[in-house]
VMD Tcl script that draws the C-alpha trace (Angstrom):
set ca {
  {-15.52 12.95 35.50}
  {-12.39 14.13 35.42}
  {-10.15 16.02 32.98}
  {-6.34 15.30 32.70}
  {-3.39 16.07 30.52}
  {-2.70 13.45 28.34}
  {0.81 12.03 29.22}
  {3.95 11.17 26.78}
  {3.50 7.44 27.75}
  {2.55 4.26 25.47}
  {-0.46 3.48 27.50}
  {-2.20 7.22 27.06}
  {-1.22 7.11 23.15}
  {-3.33 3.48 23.49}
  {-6.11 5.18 25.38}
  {-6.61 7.43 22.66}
  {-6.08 5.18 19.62}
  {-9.11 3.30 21.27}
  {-10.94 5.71 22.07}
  {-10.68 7.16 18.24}
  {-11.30 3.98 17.58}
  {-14.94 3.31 19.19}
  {-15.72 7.50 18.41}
  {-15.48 7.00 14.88}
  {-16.40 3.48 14.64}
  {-18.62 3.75 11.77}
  {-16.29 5.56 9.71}
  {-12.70 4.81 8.24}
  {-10.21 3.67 11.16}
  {-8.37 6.64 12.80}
  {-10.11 9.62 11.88}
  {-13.65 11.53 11.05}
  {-15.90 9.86 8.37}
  {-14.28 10.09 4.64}
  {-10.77 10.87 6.22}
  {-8.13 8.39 5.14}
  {-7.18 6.20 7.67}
  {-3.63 6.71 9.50}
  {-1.31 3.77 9.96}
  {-1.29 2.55 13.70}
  {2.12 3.76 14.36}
  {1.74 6.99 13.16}
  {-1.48 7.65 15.67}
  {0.61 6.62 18.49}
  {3.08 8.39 17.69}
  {1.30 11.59 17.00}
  {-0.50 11.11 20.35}
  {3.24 10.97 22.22}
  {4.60 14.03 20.23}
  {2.10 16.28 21.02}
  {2.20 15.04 24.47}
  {5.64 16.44 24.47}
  {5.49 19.65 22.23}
  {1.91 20.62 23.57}
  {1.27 19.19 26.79}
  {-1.24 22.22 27.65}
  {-3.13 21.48 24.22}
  {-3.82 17.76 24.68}
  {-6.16 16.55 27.71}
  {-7.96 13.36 28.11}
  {-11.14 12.61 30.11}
  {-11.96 9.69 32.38}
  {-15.21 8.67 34.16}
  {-14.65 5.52 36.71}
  {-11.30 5.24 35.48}
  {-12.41 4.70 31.94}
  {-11.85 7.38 28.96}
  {-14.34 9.18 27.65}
  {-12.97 11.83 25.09}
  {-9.77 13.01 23.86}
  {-8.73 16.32 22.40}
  {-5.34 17.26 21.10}
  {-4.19 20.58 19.48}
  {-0.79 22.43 18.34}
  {0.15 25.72 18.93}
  {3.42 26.56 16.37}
  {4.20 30.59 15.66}
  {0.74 32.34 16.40}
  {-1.56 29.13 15.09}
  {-3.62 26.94 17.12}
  {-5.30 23.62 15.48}
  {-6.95 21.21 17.05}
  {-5.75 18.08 15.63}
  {-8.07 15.12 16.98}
  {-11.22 15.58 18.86}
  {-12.96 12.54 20.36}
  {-15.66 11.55 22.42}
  {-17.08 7.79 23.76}
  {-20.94 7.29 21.91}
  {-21.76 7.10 25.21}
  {-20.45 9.65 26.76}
  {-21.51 11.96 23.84}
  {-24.56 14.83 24.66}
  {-23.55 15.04 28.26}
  {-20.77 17.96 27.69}
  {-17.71 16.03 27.54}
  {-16.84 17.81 24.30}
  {-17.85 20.88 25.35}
  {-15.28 20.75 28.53}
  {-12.32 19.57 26.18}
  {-12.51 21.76 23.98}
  {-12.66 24.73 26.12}
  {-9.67 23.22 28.19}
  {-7.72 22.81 24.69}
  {-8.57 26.09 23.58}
  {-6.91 27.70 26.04}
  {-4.07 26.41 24.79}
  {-4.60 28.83 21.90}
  {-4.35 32.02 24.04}
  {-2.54 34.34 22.27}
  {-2.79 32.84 18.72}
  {-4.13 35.20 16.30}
  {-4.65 32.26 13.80}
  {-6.50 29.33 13.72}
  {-7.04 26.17 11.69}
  {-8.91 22.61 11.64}
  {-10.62 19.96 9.76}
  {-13.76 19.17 10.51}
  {-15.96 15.54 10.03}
  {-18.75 15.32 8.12}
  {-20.83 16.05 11.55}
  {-23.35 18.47 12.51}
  {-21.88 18.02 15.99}
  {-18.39 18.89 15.04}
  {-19.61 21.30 13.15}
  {-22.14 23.30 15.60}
  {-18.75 23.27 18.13}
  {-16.15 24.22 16.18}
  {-18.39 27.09 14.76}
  {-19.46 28.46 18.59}
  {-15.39 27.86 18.97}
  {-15.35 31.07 16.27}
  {-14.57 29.16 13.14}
  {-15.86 30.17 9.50}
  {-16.09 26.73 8.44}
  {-15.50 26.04 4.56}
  {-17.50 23.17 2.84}
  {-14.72 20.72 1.35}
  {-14.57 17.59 -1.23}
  {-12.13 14.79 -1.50}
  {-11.03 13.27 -4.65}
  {-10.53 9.38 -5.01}
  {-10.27 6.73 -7.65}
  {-7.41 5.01 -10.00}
  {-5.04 7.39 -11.48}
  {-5.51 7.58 -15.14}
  {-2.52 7.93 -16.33}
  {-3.03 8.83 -19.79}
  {-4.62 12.40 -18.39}
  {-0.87 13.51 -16.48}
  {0.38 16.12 -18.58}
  {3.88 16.73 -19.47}
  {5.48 18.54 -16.17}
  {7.09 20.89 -18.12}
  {10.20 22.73 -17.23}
  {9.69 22.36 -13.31}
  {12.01 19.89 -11.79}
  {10.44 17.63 -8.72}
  {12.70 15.87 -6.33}
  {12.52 13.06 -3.25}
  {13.04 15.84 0.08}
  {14.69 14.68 3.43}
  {15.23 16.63 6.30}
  {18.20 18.96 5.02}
  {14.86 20.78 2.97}
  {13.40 21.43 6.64}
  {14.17 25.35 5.76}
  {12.27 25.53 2.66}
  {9.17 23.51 4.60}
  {9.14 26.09 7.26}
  {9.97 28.89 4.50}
  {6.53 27.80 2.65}
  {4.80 27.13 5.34}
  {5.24 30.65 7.35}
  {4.52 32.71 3.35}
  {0.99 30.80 3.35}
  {-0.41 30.16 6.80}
  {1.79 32.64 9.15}
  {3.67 29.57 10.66}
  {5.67 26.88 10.26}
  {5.17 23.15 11.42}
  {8.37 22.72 13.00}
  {8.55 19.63 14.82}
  {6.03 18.16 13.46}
  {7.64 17.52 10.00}
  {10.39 15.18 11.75}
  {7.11 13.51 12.55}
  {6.12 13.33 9.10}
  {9.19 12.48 7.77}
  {9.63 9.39 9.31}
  {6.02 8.25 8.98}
  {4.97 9.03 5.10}
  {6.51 7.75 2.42}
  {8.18 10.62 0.84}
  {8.53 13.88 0.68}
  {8.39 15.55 -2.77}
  {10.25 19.53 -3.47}
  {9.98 21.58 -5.56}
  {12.40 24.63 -5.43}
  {12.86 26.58 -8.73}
  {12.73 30.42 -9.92}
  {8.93 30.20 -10.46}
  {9.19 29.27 -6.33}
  {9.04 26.62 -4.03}
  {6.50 23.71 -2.53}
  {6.47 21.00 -1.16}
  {4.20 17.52 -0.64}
  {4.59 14.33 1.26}
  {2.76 11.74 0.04}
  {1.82 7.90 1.19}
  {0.87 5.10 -0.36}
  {-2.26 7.21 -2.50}
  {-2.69 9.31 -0.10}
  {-1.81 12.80 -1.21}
  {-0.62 13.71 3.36}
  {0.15 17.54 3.16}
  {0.96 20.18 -0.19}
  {2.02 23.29 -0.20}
  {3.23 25.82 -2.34}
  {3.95 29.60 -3.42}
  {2.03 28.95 -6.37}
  {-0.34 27.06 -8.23}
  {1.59 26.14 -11.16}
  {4.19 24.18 -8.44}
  {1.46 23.28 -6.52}
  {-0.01 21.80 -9.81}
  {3.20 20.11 -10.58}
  {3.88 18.82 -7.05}
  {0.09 17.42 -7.42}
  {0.44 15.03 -10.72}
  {4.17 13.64 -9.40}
  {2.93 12.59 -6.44}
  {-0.26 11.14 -8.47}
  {1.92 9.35 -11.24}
  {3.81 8.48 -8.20}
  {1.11 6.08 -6.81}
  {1.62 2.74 -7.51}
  {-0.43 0.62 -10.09}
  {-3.96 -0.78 -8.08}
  {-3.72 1.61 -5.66}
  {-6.51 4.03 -5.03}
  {-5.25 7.62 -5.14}
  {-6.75 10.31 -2.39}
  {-6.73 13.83 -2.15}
  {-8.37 15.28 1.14}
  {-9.40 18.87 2.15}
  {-9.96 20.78 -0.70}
  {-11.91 23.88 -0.53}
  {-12.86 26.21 -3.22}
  {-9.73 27.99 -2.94}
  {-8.33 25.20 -4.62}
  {-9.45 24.45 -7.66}
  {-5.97 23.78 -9.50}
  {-6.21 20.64 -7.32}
  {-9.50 19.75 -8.69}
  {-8.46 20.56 -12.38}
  {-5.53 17.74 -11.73}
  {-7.74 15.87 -10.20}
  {-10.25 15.90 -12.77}
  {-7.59 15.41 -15.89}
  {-6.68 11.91 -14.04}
  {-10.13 10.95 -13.84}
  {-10.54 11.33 -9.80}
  {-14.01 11.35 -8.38}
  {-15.06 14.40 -6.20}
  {-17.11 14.18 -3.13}
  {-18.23 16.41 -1.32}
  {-17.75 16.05 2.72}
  {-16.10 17.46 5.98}
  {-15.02 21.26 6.55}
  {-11.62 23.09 6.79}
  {-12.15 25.61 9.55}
  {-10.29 29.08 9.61}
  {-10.57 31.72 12.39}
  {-8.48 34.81 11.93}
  {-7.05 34.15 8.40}
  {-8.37 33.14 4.50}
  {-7.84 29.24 3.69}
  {-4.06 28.77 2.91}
  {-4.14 28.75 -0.67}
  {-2.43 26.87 -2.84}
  {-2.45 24.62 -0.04}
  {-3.79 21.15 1.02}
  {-4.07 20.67 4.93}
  {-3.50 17.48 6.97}
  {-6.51 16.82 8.74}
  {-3.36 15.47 12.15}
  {-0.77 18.33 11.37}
  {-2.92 21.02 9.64}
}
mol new
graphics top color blue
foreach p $ca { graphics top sphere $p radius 0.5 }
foreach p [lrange $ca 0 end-1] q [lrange $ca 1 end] { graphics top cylinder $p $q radius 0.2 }
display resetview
């Protein structure tokens, strides 16, 4: 076996879509079991960005030619997050995780932070801990948005965001995890839906949201992160299943909105922290952190 970097090139963002693909075969398409599932073009697309932002944080294993396991991870200001983290059925007790995520993790050299979401796995959950994580039991909230239980937003305006907000995003960011995501919201930008702000004397937030899928929120508070939450809910179209991913108990305002729309929570996964308290009021993505 062999370990490799993995390469800014359409057939190693393949590899690893595949790969994802038969790892988590029993569980939504793209992602740990109970994650949403990520378009296609998105995963590819993630796979070539962080190709080219962290080419020392993303390495790819083969055996007879063949991949075995995938790990990527992002290093922005002093955090390190391992963003995917994938291994073959086959290939899996043999210490093909074990190897990538050693090689990724010294990627992270340096960071004082860390950050990741973690599958519904005692595997993922055994390595991630031994990788110096205090792992956090989350839920996920799901179900048709009833929209008789959004309450009136009050006097906090929310507006569609495009890329001249980039300074707020990074602003918000940095106040509640110590770092922005820089590149990576150009990524998101052109791959969710819409981005929602929320900039006003009470202070700032942000959310992108897709389809039902609630992608990324944050905010300086939990009032704006409670407004940001039911417009991007009353948002989702009519028939469409609305998802919230990642919540922790640090964030119960999310559940409380959640709740008043008639969402069902689940328990499931982990957000992982090493070196810093759950961003709070703040909903991760499980690709971008």
């Amino acid at each position: 076996m062999i370990l490799r970097p993995v390469r800014d090139t359409a057939a190693d963002a393949e590899a690893v879509q595949e790969l994802t693909d038969a790892a988590f075969a029993d569980a939504s398409p793209g992602g740990p079991a109970g994650a949403a599932p990520e378009p296609t073009p998105l995963r590819l697309a993630r796979t070539r960005h962080l190709a080219r932002t962290d080419p020392g944080g993303c390495w790819l294993a083969e055996s007879a030619g063949r991949p075995v396991g995938a790990v990527l991870s992002i290093r922005r200001e002093g955090l390190w997050a391992p963003s995917l983290y994938a291994v073959r059925p086959s290939a899996q007790g043999k210490g093909v995780g074990r190897l990538l995520l050693e090689r990724a993790a010294a990627h992270s050299r340096g960071c004082l932070r860390g950050m990741v979401c973690a599958a519904d796995s005692p595997a993922a959950a055994r390595r991630y801990r031994l990788a110096g994580f205090t792992l956090h039991p989350a839920m996920r909230l799901t179900g048709r948005v009833d929209r008789d239980g959004l309450l009136d937003p009050g006097d906090i305006p929310v507006h569609r965001g495009n890329a001249t907000h980039l300074h707020l995003l990074d602003s918000v960011d940095r106040r509640l995890r110590g770092s922005a995501h820089g590149p990576d919201h150009g990524l998101m930008l052109g791959h969710f839906e819409e981005l929602l702000i929320a900039d006003a004397l009470a202070g700032s937030g942000y959310c992108y949201r897709d389809g039902g899928v609630v992608r990324l929120l944050a905010a300086t508070s939990k009032r704006i992160a409670a407004r940001l939450l039911r417009e991007a809910l009353a948002r989702v179209p009519d028939g469409v299943e609305a998802r919230v991913e990642h919540l922790t108990a640090e964030q119960e305002w999310a559940l409380d909105v959640g709740l008043e729309v008639r969402l069902t929570p689940r328990a499931g996964g982990f957000v992982g922290v090493r070196g810093m308290r759950p961003p709070a009021p703040y909903l991760p993505n499980g690709a971008f952190l």
